[in-house]
C-alpha angles and dihedrals in degrees: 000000000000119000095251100061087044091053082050094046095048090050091048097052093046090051082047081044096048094043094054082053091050089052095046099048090038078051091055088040082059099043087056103108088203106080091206090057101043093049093053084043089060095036090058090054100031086068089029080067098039091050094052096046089048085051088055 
């Protein structure tokens, strides 16, 4: 495999890592019974996302 695909294909697997992450820590926001609490949890990775696909 040249460099250049790896380097793709890494790229490719930590956006699909970081997605699943998002899913999983958007999941517990929900699960917050506070809604105070839950809208600031999903705030906070909501721009954690935006930050690392902005970084790519």
């Amino acid at each position: 495999m040249s460099k250049r695909n790896q380097k793709i294909l890494s790229k490719n697997l930590t956006k699909k890592i970081m997605t699943d992450l998002l899913l999983i820590f958007l999941n517990v926001a929900a699960d917050v019974k506070e809604d105070d609490r839950k809208e600031d949890l999903q705030r906070l990775n909501f721009g954690v996302l935006v930050s690392f696909f902005q970084s790519k």
